[in-house]
C-alpha positions as CSV (number, residue, x, y, z in Angstrom):
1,X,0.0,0.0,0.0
2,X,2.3,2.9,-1.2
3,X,1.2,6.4,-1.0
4,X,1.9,8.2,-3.9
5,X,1.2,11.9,-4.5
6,X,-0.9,12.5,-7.8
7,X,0.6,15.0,-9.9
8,X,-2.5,17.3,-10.6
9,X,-1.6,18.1,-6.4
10,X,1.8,19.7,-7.3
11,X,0.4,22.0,-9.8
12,X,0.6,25.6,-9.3
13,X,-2.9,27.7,-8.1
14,X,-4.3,31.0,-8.0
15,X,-3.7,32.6,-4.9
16,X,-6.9,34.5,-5.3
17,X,-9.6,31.5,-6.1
18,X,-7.7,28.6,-5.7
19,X,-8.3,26.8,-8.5
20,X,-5.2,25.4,-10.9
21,X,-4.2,27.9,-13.8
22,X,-4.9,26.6,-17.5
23,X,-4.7,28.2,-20.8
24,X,-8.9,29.2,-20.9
25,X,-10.4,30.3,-18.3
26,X,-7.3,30.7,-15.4
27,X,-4.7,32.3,-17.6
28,X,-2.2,32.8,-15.2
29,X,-1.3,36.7,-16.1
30,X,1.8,38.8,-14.1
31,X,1.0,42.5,-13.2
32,X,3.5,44.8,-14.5
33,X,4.4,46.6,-11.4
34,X,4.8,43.6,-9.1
35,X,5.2,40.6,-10.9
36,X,2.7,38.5,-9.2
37,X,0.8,36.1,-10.9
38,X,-2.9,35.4,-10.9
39,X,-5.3,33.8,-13.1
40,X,-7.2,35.9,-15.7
41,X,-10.9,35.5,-14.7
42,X,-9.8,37.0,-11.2
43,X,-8.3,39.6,-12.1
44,X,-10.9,40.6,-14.7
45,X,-13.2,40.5,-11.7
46,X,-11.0,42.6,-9.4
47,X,-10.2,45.4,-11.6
48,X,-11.8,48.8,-10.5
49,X,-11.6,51.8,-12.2
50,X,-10.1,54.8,-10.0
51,X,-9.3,58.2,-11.1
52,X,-9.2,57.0,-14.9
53,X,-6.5,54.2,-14.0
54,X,-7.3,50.9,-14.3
55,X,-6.1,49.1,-10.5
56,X,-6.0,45.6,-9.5
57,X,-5.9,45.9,-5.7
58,X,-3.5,48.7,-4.8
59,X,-1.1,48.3,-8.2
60,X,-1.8,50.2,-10.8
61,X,-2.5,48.3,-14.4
62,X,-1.2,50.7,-17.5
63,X,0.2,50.0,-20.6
64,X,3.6,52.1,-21.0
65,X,1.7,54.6,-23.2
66,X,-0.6,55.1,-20.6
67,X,-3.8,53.7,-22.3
68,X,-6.0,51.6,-20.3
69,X,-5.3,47.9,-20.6
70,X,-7.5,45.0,-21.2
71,X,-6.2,41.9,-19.0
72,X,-5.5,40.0,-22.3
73,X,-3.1,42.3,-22.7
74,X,-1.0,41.6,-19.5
75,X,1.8,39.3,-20.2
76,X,1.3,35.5,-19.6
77,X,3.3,34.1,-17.0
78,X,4.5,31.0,-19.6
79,X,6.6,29.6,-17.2
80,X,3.7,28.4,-15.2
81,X,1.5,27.7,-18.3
82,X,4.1,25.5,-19.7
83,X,4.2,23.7,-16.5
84,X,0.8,22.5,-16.0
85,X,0.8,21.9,-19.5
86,X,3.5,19.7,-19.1
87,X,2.1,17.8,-15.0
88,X,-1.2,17.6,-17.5
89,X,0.3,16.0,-20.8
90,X,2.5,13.5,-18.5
91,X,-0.2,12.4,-16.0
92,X,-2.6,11.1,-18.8
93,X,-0.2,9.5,-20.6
């Protein structure tokens, strides 16, 4: 009776919702300023608008030409795409 750890356990989560980034629906997307990760659909739903700036919590999100961004626009944090893509691929194979 050997206790093994599944794979899909090790992969990396939103810190926000808790559920395991992907490449549809939990995006995981870095904020310019601070480099933190979350997935797309959370920050999409945390955004406000303040004084004409687009801010996710208390960092500011603005393209370097100082347009409002959309949050497809924030870069993907591949490192952690390529990951789950990779725990995913190997554990139904």
């Amino acid at each position: 009776n050997e206790s093994r750890i599944k794979p899909s356990t090790l992969l990396p989560t939103c810190q926000i919702c808790s559920k395991v980034y992907d490449t549809y629906y939990h995006t995981p997307r870095v904020l310019p300023k601070c480099g933190q990760t979350y997935c797309e659909k959370c920050i999409k739903a945390k955004l406000q608008h303040k004084r004409g700036r687009l801010t996710f919590h208390a960092h500011n999100v603005k393209a370097k030409s100082g347009k409002k961004m959309c949050v497809d626009e924030l870069p993907k944090n591949i490192t952690i795409a390529d990951l789950v893509k990779d725990v995913k691929f190997r554990s139904v194979g």
